[in-house]
C-alpha positions as CSV (number, residue, x, y, z in Angstrom):
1,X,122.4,130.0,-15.2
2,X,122.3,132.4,-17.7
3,X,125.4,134.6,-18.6
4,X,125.6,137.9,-17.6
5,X,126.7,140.7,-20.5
6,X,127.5,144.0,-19.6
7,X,128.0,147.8,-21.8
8,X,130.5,149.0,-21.5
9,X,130.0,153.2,-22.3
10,X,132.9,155.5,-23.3
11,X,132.4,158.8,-24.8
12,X,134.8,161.8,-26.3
13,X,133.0,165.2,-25.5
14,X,133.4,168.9,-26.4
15,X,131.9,171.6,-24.4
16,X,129.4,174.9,-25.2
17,X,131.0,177.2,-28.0
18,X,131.4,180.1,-25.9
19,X,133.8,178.1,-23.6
20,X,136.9,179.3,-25.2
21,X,135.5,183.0,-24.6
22,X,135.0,182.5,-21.1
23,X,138.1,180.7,-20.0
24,X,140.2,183.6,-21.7
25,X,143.2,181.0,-22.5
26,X,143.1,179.6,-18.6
27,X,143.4,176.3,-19.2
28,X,141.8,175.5,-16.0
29,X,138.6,178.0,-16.2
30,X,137.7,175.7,-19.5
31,X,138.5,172.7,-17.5
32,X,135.9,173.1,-15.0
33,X,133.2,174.1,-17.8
34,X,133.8,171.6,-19.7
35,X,133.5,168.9,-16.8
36,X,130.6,170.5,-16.1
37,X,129.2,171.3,-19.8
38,X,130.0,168.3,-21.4
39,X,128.9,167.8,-25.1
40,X,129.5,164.2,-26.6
41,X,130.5,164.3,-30.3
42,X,132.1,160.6,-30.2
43,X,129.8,158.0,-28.4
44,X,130.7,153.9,-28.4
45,X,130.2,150.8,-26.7
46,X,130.9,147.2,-26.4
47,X,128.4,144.8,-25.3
48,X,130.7,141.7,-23.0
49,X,130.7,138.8,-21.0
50,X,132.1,138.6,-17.9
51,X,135.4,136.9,-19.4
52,X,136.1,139.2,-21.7
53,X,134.4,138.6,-25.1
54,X,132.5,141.2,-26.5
55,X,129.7,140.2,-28.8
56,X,129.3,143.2,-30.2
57,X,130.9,146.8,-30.9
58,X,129.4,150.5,-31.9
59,X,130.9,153.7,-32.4
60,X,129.2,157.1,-33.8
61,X,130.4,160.8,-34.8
62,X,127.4,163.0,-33.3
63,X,126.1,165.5,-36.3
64,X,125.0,168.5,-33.9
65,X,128.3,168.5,-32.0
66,X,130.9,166.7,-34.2
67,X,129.8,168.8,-37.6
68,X,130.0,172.1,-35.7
69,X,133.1,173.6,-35.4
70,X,132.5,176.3,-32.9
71,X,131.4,173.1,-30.4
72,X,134.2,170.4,-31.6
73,X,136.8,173.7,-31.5
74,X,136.6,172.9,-28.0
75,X,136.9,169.6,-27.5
76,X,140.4,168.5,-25.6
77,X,141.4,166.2,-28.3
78,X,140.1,168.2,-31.2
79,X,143.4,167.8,-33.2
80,X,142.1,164.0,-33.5
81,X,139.6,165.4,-36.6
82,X,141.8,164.2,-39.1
83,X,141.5,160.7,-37.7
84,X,137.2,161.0,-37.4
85,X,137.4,162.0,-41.4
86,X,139.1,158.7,-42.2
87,X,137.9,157.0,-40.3
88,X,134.5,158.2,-42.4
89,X,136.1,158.0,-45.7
90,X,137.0,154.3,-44.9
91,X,133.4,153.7,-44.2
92,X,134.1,152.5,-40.3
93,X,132.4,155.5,-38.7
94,X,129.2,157.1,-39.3
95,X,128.0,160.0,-38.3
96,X,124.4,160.9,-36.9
97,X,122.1,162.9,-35.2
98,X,122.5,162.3,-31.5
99,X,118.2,161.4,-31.3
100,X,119.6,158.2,-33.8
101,X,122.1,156.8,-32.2
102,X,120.3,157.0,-28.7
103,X,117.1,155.1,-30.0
104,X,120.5,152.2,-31.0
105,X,121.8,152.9,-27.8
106,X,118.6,152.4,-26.2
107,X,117.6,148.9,-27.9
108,X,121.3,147.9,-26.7
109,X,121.0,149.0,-23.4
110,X,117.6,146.2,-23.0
111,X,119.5,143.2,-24.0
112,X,122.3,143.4,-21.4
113,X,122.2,142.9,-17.8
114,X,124.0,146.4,-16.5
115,X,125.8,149.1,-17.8
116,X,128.8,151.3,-17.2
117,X,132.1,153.2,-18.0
118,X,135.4,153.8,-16.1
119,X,134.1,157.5,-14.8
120,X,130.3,156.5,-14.9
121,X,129.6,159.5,-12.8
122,X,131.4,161.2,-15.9
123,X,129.6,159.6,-18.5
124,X,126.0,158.4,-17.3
125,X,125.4,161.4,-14.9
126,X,126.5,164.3,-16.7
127,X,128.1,163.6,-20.4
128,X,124.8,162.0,-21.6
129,X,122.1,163.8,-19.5
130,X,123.9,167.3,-20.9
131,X,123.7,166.3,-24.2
132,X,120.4,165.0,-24.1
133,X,119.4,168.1,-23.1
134,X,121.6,170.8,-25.1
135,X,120.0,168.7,-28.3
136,X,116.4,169.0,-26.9
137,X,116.7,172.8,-26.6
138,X,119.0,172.9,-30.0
139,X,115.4,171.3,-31.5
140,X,113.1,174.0,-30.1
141,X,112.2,177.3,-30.2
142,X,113.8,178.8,-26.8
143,X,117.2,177.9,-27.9
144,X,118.8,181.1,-27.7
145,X,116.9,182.1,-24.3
146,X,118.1,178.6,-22.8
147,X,122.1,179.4,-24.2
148,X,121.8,182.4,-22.7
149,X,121.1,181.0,-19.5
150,X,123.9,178.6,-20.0
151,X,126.3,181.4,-21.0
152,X,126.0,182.7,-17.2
153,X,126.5,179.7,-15.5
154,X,129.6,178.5,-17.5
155,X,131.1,182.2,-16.3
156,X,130.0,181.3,-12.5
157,X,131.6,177.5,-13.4
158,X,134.9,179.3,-14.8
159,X,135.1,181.6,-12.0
160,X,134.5,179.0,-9.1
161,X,131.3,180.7,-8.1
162,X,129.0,178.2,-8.1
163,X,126.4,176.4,-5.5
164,X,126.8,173.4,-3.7
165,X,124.0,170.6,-5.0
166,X,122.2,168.7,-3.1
167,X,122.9,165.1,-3.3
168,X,119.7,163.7,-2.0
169,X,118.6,162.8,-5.2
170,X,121.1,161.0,-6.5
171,X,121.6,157.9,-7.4
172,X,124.4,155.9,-7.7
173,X,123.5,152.1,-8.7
174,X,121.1,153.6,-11.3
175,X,121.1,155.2,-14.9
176,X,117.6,156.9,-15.6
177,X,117.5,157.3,-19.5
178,X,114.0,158.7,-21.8
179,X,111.5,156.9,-18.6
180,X,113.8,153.7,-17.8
181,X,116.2,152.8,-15.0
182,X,119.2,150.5,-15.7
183,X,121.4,149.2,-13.0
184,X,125.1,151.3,-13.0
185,X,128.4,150.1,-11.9
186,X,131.3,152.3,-11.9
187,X,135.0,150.2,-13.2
188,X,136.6,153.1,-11.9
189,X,135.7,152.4,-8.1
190,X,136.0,148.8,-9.0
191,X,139.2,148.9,-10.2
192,X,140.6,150.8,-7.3
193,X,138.8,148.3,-4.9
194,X,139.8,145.1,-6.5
195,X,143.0,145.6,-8.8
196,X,144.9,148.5,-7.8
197,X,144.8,148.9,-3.7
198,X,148.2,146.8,-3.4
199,X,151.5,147.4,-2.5
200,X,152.5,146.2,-6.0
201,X,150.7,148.8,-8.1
202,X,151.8,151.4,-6.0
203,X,155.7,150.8,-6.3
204,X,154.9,150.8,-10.3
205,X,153.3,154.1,-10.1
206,X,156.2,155.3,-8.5
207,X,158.3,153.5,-11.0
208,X,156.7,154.7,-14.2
209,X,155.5,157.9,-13.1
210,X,152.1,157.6,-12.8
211,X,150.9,160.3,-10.7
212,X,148.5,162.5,-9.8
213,X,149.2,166.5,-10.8
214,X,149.7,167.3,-7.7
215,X,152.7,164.3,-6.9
216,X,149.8,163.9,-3.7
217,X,147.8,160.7,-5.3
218,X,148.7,157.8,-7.8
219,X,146.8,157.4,-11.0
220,X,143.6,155.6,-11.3
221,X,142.9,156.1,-15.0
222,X,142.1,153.4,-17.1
223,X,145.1,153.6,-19.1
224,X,148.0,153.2,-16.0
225,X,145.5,150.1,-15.1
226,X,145.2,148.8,-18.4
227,X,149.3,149.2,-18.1
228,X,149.8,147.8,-14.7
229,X,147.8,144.8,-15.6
230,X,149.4,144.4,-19.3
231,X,152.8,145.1,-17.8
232,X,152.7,147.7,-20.7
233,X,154.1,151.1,-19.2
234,X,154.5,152.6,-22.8
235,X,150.9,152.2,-23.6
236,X,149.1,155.4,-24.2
237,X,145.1,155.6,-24.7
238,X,143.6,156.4,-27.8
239,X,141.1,158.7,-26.7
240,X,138.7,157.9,-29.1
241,X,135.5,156.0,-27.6
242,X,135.3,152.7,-29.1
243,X,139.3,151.9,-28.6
244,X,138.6,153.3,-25.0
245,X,136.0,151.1,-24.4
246,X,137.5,147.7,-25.4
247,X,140.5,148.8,-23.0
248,X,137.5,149.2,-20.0
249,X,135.9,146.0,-21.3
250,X,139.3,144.0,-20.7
251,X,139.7,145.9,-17.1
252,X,136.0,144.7,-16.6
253,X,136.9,141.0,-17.3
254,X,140.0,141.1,-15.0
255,X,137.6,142.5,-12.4
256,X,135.2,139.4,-12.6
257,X,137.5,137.0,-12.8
258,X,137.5,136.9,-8.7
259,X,134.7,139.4,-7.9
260,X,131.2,140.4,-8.9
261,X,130.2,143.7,-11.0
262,X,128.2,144.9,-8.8
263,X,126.2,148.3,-9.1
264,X,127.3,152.2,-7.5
265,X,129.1,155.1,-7.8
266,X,132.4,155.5,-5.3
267,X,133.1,158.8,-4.8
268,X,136.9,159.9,-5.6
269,X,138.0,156.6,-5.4
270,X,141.7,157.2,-6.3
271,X,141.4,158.5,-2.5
272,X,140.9,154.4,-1.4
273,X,144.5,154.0,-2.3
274,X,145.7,156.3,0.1
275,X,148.8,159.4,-0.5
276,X,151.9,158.9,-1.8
277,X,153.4,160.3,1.0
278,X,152.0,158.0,3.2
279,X,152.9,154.8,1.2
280,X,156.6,155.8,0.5
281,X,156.8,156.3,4.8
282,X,155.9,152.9,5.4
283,X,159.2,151.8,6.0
284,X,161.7,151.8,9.1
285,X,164.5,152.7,7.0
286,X,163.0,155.2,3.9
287,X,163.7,154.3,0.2
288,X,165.3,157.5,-1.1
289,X,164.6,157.2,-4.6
290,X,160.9,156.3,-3.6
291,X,160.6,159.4,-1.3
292,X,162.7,161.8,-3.6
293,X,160.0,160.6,-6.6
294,X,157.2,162.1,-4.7
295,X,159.3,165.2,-3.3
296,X,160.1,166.2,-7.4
297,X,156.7,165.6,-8.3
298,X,155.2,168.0,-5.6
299,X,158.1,170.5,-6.3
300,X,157.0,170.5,-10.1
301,X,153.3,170.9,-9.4
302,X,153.8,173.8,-7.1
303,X,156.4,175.3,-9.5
304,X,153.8,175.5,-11.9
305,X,151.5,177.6,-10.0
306,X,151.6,181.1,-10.5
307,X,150.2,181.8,-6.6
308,X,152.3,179.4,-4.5
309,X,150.5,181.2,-1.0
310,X,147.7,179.5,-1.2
311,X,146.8,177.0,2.2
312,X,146.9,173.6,-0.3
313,X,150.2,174.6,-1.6
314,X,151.6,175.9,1.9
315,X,150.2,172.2,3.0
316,X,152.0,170.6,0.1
317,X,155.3,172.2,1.2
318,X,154.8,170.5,4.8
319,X,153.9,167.3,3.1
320,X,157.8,167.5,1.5
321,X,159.0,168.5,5.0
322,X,157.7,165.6,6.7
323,X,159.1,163.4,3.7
324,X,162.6,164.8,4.1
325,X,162.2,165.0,8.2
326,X,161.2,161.1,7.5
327,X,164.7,160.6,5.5
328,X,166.4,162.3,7.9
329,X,167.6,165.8,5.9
């Protein structure tokens, strides 16, 4: 039988320039552009096996995002620069025009068997197709009239007004790239399904901290797997896409150890593992330091909202009621 060899895709991304404008130092207004406006500048990827060894590695600085300051300006790890430039100076990193390293990323892409990333939805369905089509109009001459355009739906984006898109087109077992279809899995909903739904990881989110903003959700990222499965709760990503990648390639390998990688998207899949306040109210008799974990992590999220009216945060406050009705206070 012949073995299977995956890619495995991570990529670092900046947004438009006129981001920083818009968002008028709210960190979330620039949030939700640049989720929605995402510009790669630091594309890489492993090529693996299904135990773990990776036969091959790539990693590329992007010349039209990475070499403009007024796009990398905006990128969330921008202060990681200085490690791109030795990274150069050493000779390990290259960079190139983004229609280069896609022909590479192209002739990789038709010797493995399926391709993904922890957030593929992320990566294949709106980092690469964005970029792909930021550098087409960056190429042409309606440039200006098409960054226009953009200009008013990144203020819509950072405002919240935007419309609801219709989903009948998409496709979640399937990345579309320059007139070929490759099948998509999605480690992210993998991992949730197959590593992380246990009683076990839960009690080490609680135990490490590893929660969501809101104290609502645990963590699904790739790093608090990466640590739950190491046993390393001190580990911290690099954020830089070739490191990240040979994190996602390990997570992949522990994956197939017992199940298949098998294609499609799961929507919010941090959601399959349920709310903290549910899990820490399993008991007859309540863990106190389990249930006053989740009570300070709510309490610190909606401390650091500036409206604290709103209905989610009026729900939060009866989701700490309920925990301290449950411990009897």
């Amino acid at each position: 039988m012949k073995k299977k060899t995956f890619l495995v895709f991570d990529c670092e991304t900046a947004t438009l320039p006129f981001a920083n404008e818009l968002a008028h130092e709210d960190s979330e207004k620039k949030k939700r552009i640049a989720i929605a406006r995402p510009l790669i500048y630091n594309p890489g990827w492993t090529k693996v096996d299904r135990n773990g060894n990776i036969s091959d590695r790539k990693e590329f600085l992007v010349a039209e995002t990475f070499a403009v300051p007024s796009v990398f300006n905006t990128a969330y790890y921008a202060d990681k620069r200085p490690i791109y430039l030795e990274k150069i100076a050493r000779g390990e990193l290259t960079v190139l025009p983004w229609n280069d390293i896609m022909k590479i990323f192209l002739a990789d892409l038709e010797t493995v068997d399926a391709v993904g990333a922890f957030n593929s939805m992320f990566d294949f369905k709106k980092a690469i197709p964005f970029t792909e089509l930021y550098i087409k109009h960056l190429y042409s001459p309606d440039y200006y009239k098409w960054e226009k355009t953009q200009y008013n739906i990144c203020r819509n984006i950072a405002n919240n007004v935007t419309k609801q898109k219709s989903e009948n087109d998409f496709e979640p077992d399937v990345f579309r790239f320059r007139g070929k279809a490759y099948p998509l899995f999605d480690l992210w909903g993998l991992s949730t399904a197959h590593l992380l739904n246990n009683a076990s990881y839960k009690k080490e989110c609680l135990n490490h901290d590893m929660l969501t903003a809101s104290g609502t959700y645990f963590k699904t990222s790739a790093e608090s797997t990466y640590r739950y499965l190491m046993n390393k709760y001190d580990f911290d990503e690099a954020h830089t896409a070739l490191e990240d990648a040979e994190i996602e390639s390990f997570i992949l390998s522990k994956i197939a150890a017992r199940h298949a990688i098998t294609p499609g998207i799961t929507f919010f899949p941090f959601r399959e593992l349920g709310m903290t306040t549910d899990f820490v109210q399993r008991r007859v008799r309540p863990d106190v330091n389990e249930c006053m974990k989740v009570i300070d992590a709510i309490n610190a999220y909606i401390d650091s909202k500036i409206d604290t009216d709103t209905a989610y945060i009026v729900g939060l406050r009866r989701k700490i009621d309920e925990l301290l009705d449950y411990m009897g206070q």
